[in-house]
PDB file of N, CA, C and O in Angstrom:
ATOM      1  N   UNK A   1      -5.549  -4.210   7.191  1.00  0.00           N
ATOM      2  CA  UNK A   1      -4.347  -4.868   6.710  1.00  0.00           C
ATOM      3  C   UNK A   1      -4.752  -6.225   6.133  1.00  0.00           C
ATOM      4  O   UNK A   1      -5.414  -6.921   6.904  1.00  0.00           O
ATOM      5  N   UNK A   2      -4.419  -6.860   4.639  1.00  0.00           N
ATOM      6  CA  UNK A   2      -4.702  -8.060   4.294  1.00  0.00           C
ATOM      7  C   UNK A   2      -3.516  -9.047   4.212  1.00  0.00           C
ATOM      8  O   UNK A   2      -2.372  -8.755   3.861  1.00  0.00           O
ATOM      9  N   UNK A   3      -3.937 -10.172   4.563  1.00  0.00           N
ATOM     10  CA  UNK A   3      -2.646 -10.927   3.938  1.00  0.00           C
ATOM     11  C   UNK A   3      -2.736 -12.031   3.421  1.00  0.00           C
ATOM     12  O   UNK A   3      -3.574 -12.748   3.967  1.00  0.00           O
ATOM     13  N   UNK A   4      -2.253 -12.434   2.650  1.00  0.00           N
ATOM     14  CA  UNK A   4      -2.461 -13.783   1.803  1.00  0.00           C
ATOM     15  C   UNK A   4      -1.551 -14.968   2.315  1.00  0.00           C
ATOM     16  O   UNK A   4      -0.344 -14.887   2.543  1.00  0.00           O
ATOM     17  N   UNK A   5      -2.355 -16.086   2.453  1.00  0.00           N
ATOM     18  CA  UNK A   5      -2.047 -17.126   2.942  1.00  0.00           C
ATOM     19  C   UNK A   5      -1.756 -18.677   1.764  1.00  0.00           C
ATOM     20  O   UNK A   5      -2.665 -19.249   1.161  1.00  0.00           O
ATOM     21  N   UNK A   6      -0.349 -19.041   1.709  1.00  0.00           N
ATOM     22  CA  UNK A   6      -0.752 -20.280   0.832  1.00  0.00           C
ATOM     23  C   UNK A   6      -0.806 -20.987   2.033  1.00  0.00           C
ATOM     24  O   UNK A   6      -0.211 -20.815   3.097  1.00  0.00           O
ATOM     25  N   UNK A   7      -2.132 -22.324   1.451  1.00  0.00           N
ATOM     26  CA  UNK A   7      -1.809 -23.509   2.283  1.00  0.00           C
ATOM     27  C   UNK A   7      -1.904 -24.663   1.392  1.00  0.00           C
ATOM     28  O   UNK A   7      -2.601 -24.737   0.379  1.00  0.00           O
ATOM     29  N   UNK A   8      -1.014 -25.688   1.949  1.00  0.00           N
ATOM     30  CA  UNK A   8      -0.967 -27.120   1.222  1.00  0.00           C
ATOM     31  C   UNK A   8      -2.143 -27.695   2.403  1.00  0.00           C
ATOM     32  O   UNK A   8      -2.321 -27.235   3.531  1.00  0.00           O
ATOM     33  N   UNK A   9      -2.770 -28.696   1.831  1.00  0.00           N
ATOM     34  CA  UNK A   9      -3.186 -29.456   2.255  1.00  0.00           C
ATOM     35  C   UNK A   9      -4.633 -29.861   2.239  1.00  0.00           C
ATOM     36  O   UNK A   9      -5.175 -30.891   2.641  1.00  0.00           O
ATOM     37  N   UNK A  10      -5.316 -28.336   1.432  1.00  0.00           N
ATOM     38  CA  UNK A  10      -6.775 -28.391   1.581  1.00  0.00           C
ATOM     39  C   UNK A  10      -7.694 -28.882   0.412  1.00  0.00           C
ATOM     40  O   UNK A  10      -7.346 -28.284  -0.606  1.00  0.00           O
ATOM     41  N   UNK A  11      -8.953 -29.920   0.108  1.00  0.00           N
ATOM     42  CA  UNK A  11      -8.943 -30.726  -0.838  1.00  0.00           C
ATOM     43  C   UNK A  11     -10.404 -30.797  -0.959  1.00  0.00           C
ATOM     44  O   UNK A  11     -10.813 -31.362  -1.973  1.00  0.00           O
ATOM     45  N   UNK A  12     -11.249 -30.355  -0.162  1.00  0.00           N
ATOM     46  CA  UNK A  12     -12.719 -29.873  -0.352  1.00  0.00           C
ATOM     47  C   UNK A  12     -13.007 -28.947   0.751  1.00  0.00           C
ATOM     48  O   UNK A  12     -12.285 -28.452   1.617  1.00  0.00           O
ATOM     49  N   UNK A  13     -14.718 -28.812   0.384  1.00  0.00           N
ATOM     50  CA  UNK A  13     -15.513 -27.270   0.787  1.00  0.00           C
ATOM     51  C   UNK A  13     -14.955 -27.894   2.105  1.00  0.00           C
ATOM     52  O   UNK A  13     -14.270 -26.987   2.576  1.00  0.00           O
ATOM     53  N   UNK A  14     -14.899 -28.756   2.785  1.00  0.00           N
ATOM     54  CA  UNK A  14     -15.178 -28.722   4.190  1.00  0.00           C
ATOM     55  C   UNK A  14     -13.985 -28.500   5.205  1.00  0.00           C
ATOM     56  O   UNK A  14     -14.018 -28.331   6.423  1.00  0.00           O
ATOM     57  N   UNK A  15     -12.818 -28.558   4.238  1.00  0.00           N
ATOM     58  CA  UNK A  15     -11.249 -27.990   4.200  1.00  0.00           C
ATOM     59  C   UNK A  15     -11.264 -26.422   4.484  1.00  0.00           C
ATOM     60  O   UNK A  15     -10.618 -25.687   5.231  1.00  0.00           O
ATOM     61  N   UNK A  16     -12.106 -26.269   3.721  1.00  0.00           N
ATOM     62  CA  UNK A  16     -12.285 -24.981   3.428  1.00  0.00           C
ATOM     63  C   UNK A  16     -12.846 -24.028   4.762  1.00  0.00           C
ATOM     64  O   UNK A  16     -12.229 -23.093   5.273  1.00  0.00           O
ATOM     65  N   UNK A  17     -13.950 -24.455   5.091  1.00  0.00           N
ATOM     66  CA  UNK A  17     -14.335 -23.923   5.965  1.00  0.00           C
ATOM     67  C   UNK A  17     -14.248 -24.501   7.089  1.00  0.00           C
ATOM     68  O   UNK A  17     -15.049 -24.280   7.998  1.00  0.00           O
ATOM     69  N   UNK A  18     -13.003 -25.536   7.204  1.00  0.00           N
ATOM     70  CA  UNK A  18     -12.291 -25.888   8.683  1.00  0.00           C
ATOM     71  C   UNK A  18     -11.158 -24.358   8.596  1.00  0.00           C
ATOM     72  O   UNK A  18     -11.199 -23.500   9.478  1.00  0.00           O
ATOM     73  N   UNK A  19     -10.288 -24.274   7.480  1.00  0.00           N
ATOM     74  CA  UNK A  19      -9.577 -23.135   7.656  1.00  0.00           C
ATOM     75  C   UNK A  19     -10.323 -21.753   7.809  1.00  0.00           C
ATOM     76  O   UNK A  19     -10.006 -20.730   8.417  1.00  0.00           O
ATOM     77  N   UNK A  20     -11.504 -22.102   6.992  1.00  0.00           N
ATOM     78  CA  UNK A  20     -11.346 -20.402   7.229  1.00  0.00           C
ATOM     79  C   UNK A  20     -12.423 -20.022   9.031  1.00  0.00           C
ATOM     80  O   UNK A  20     -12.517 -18.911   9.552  1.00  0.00           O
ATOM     81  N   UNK A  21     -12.950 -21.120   9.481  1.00  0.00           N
ATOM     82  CA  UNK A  21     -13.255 -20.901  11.571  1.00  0.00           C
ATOM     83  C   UNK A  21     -11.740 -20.623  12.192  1.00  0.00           C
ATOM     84  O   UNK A  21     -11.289 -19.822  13.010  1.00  0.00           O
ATOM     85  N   UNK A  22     -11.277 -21.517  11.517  1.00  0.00           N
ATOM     86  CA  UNK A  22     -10.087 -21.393  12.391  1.00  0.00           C
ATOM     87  C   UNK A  22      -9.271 -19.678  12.338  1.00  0.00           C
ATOM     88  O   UNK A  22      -9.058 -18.967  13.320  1.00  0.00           O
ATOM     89  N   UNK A  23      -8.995 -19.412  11.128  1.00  0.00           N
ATOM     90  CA  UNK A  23      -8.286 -17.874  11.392  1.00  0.00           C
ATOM     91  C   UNK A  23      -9.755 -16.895  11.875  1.00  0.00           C
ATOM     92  O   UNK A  23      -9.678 -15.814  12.459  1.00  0.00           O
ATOM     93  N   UNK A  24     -10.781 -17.439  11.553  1.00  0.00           N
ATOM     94  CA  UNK A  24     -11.982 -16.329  12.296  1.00  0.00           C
ATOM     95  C   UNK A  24     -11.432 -16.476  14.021  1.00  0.00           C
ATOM     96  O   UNK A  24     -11.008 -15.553  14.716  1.00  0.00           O
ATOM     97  N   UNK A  25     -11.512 -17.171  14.212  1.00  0.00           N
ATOM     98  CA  UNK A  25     -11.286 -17.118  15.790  1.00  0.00           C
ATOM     99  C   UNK A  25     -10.394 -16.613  16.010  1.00  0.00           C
ATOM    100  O   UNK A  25     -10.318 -16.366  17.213  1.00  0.00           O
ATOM    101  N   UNK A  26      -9.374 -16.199  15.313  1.00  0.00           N
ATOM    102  CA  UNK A  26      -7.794 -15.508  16.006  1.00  0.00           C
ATOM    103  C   UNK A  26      -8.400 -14.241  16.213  1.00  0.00           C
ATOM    104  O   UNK A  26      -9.093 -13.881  15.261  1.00  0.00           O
ATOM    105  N   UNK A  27      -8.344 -13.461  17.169  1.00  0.00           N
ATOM    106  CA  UNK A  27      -8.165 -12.288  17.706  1.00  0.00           C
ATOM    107  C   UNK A  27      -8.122 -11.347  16.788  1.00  0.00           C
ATOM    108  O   UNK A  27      -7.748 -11.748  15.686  1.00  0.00           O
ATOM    109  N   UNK A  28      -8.405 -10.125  16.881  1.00  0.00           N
ATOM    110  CA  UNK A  28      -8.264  -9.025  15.240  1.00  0.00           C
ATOM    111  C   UNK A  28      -8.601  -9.144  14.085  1.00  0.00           C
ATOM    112  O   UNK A  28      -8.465  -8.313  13.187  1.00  0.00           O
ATOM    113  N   UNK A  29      -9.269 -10.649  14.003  1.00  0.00           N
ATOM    114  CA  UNK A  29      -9.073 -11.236  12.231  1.00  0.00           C
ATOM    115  C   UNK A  29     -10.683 -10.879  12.102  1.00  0.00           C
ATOM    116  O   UNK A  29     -11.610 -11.373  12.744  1.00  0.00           O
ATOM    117  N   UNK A  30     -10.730  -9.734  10.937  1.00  0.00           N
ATOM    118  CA  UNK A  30     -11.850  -9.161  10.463  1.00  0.00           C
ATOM    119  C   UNK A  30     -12.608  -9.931   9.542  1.00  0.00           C
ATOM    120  O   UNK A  30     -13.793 -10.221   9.708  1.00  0.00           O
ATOM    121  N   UNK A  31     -11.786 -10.317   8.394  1.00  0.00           N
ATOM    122  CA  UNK A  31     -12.651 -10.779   7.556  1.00  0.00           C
ATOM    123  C   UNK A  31     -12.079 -12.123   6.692  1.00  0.00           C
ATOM    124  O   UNK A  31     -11.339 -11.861   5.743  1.00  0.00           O
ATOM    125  N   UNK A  32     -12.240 -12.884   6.840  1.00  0.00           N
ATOM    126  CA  UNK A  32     -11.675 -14.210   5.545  1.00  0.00           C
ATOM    127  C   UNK A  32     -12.197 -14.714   4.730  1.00  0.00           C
ATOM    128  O   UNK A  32     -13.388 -15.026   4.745  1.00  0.00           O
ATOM    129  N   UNK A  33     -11.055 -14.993   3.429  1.00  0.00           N
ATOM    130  CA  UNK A  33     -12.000 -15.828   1.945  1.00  0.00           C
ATOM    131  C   UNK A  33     -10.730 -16.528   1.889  1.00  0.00           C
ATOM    132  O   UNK A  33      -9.522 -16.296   1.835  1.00  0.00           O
ATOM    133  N   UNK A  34     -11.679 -17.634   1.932  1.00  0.00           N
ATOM    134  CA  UNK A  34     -10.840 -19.267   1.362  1.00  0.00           C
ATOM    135  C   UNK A  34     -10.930 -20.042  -0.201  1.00  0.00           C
ATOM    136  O   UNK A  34     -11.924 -20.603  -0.661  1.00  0.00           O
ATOM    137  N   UNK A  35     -10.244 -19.965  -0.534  1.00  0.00           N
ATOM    138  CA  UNK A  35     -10.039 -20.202  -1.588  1.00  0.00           C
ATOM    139  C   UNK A  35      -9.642 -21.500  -1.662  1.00  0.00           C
ATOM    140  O   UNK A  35      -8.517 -21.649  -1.186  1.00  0.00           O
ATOM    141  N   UNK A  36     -10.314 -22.848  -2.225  1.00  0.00           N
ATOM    142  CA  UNK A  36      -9.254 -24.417  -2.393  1.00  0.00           C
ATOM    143  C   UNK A  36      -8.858 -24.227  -4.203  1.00  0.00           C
ATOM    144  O   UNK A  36      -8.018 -25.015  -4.636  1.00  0.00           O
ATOM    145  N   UNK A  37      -9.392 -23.327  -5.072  1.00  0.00           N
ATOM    146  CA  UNK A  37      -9.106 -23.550  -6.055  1.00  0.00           C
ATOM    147  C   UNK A  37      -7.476 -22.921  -5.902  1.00  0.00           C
ATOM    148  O   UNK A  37      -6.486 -23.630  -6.078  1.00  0.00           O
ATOM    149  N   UNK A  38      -7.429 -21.747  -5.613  1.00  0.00           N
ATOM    150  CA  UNK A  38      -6.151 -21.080  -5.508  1.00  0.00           C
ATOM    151  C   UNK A  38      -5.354 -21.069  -4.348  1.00  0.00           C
ATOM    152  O   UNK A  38      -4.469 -20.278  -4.023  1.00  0.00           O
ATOM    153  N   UNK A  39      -5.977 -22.464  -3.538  1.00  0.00           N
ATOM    154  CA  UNK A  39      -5.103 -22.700  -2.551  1.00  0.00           C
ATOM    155  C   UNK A  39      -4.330 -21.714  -1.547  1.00  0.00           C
ATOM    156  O   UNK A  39      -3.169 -21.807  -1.149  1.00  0.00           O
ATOM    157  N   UNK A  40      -5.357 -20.686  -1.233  1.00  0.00           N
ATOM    158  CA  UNK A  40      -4.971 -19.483  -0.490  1.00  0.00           C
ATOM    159  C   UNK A  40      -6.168 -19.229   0.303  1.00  0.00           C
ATOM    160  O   UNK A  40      -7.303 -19.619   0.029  1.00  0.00           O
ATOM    161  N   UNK A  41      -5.768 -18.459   1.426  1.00  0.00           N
ATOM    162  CA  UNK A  41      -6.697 -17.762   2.164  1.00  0.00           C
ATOM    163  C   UNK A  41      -6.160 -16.103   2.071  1.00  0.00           C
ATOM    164  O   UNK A  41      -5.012 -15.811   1.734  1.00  0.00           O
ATOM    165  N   UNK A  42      -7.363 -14.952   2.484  1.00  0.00           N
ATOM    166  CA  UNK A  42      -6.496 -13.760   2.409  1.00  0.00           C
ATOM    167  C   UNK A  42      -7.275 -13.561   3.512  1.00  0.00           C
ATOM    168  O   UNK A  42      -8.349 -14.154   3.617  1.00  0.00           O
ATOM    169  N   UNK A  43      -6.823 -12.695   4.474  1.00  0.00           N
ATOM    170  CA  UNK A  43      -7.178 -12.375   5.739  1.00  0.00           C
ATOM    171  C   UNK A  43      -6.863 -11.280   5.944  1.00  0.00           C
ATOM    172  O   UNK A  43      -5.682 -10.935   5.916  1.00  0.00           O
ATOM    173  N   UNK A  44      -8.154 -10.215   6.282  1.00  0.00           N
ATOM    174  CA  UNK A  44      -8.208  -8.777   6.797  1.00  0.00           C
ATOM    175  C   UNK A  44      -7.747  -8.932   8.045  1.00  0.00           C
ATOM    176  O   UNK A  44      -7.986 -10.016   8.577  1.00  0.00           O
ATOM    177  N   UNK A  45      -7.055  -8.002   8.745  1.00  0.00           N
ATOM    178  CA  UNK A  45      -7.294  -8.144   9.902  1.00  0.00           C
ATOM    179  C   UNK A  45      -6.782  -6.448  10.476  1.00  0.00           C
ATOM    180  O   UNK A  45      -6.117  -5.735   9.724  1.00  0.00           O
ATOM    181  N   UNK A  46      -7.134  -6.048  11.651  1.00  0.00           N
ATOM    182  CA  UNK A  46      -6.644  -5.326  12.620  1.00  0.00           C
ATOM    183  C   UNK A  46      -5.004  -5.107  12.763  1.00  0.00           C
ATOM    184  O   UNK A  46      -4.303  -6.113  12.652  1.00  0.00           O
ATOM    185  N   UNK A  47      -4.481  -4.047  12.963  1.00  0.00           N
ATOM    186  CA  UNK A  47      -3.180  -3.992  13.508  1.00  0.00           C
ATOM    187  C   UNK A  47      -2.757  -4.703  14.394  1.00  0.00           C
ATOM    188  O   UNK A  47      -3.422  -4.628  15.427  1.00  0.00           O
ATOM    189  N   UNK A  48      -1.433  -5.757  14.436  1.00  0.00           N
ATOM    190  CA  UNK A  48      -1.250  -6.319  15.641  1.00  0.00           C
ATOM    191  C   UNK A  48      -1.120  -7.835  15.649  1.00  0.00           C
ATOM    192  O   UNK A  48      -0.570  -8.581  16.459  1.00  0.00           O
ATOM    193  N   UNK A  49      -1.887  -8.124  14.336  1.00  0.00           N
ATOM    194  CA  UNK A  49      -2.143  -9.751  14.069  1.00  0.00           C
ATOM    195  C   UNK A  49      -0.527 -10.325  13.667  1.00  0.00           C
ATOM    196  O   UNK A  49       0.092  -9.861  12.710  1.00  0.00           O
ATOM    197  N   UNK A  50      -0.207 -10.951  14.189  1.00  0.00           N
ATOM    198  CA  UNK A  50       1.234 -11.377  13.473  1.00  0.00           C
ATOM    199  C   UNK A  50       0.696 -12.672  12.464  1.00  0.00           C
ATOM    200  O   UNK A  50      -0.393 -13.225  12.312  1.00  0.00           O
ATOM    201  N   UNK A  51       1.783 -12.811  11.987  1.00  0.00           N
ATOM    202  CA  UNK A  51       1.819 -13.726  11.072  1.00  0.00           C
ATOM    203  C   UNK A  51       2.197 -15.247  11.820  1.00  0.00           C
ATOM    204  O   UNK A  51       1.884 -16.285  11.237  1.00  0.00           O
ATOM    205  N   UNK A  52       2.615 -15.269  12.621  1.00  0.00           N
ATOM    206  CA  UNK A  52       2.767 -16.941  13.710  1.00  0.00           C
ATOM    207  C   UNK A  52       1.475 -17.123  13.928  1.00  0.00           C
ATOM    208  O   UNK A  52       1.101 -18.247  13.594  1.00  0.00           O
ATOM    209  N   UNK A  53       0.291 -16.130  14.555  1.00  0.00           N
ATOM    210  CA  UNK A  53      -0.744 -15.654  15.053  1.00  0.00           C
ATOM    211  C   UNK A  53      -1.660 -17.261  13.822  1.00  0.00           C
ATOM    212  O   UNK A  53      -1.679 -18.487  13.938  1.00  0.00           O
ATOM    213  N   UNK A  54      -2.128 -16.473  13.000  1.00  0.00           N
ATOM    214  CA  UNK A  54      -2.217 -16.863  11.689  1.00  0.00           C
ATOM    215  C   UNK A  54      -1.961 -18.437  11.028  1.00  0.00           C
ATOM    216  O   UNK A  54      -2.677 -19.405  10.770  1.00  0.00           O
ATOM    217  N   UNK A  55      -0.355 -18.060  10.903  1.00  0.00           N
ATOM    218  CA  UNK A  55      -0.063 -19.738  10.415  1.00  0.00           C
ATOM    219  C   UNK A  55      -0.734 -20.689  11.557  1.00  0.00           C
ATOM    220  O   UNK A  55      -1.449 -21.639  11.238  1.00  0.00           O
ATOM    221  N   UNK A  56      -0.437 -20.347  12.957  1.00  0.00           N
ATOM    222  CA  UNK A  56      -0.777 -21.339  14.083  1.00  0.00           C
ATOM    223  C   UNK A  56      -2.119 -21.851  14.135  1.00  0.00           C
ATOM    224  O   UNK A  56      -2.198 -23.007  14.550  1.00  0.00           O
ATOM    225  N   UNK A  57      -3.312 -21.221  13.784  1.00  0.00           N
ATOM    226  CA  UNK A  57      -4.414 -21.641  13.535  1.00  0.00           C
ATOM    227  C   UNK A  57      -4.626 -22.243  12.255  1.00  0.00           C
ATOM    228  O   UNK A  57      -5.446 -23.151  12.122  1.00  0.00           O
ATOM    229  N   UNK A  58      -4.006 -21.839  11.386  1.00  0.00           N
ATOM    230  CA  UNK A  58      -4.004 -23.049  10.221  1.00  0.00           C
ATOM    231  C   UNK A  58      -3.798 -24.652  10.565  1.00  0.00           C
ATOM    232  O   UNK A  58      -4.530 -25.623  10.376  1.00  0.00           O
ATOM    233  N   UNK A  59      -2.297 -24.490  11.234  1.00  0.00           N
ATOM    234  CA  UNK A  59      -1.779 -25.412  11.150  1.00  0.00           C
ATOM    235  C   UNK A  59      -2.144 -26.071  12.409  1.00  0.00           C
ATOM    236  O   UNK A  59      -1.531 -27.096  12.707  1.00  0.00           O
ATOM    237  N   UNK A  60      -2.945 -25.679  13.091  1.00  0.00           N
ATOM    238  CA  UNK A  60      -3.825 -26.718  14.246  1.00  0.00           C
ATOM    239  C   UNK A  60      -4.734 -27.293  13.797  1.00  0.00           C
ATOM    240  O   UNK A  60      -4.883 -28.454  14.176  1.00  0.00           O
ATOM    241  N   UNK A  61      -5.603 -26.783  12.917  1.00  0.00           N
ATOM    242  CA  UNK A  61      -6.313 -27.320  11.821  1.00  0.00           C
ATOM    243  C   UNK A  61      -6.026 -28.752  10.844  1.00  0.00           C
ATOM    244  O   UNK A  61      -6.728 -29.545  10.216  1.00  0.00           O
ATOM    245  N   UNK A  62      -4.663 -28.576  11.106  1.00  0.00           N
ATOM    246  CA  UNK A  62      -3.834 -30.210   9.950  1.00  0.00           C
ATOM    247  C   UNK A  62      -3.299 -29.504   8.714  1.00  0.00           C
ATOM    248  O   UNK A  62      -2.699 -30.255   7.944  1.00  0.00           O
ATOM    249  N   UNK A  63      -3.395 -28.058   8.303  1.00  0.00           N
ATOM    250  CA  UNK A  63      -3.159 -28.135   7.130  1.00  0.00           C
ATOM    251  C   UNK A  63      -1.952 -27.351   7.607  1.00  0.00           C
ATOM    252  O   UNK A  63      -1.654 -27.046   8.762  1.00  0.00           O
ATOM    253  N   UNK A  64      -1.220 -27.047   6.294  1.00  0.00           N
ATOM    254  CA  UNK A  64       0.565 -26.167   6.114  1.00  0.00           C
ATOM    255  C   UNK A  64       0.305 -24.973   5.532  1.00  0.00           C
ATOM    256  O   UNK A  64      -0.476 -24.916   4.583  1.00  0.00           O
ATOM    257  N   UNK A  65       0.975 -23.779   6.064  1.00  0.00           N
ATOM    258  CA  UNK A  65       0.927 -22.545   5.650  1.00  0.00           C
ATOM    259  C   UNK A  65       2.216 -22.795   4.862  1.00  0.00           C
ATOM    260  O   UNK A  65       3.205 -23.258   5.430  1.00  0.00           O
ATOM    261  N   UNK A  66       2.214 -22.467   3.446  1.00  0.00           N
ATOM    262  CA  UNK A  66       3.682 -22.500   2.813  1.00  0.00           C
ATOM    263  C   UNK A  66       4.261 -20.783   2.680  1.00  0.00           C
ATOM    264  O   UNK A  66       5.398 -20.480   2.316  1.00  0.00           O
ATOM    265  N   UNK A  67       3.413 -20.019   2.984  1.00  0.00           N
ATOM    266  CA  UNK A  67       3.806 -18.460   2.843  1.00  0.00           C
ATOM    267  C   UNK A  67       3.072 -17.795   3.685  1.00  0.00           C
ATOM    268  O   UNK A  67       2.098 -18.385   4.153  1.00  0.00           O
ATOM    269  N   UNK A  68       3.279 -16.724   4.002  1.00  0.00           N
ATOM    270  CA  UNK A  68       2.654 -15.283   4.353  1.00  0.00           C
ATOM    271  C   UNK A  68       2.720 -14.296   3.093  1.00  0.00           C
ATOM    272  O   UNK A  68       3.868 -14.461   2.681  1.00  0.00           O
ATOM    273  N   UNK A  69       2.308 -13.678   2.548  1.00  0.00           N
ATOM    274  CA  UNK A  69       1.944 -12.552   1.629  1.00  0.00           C
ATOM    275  C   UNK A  69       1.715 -11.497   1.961  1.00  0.00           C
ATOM    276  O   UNK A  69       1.425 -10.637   1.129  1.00  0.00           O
TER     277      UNK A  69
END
């Protein structure tokens, strides 16, 4: 299952790969690509992953999920 993530807030590589440890560590989450040009992440994951799941590790991180996809 993939899902696309907007986030506000991210502004270099190191943005980048603060978000994308952070959804690695959620539970089920198979695979992630972070994107700062297109200001998205898309995230494989396992059946089961909710989408709170998800935003919540973003947004412990400092940055804003503006969607789920």
């Amino acid at each position: 299952m993939k899902k696309k993530l907007i986030i506000e807030g991210m502004t270099c590589k190191h943005c980048v790969m603060h978000v994308k440890n952070a959804l690695m560590e959620v539970d089920g989450v198979i695979q992630v690509d972070v994107s700062l040009e297109e200001k998205q992440a898309v995230v494989e994951t396992n059946e089961g992953v909710s989408d709170s799941q998800l935003k919540n590790a973003v947004t412990e991180t400092g940055y804003k999920v503006l969607e789920v996809l």
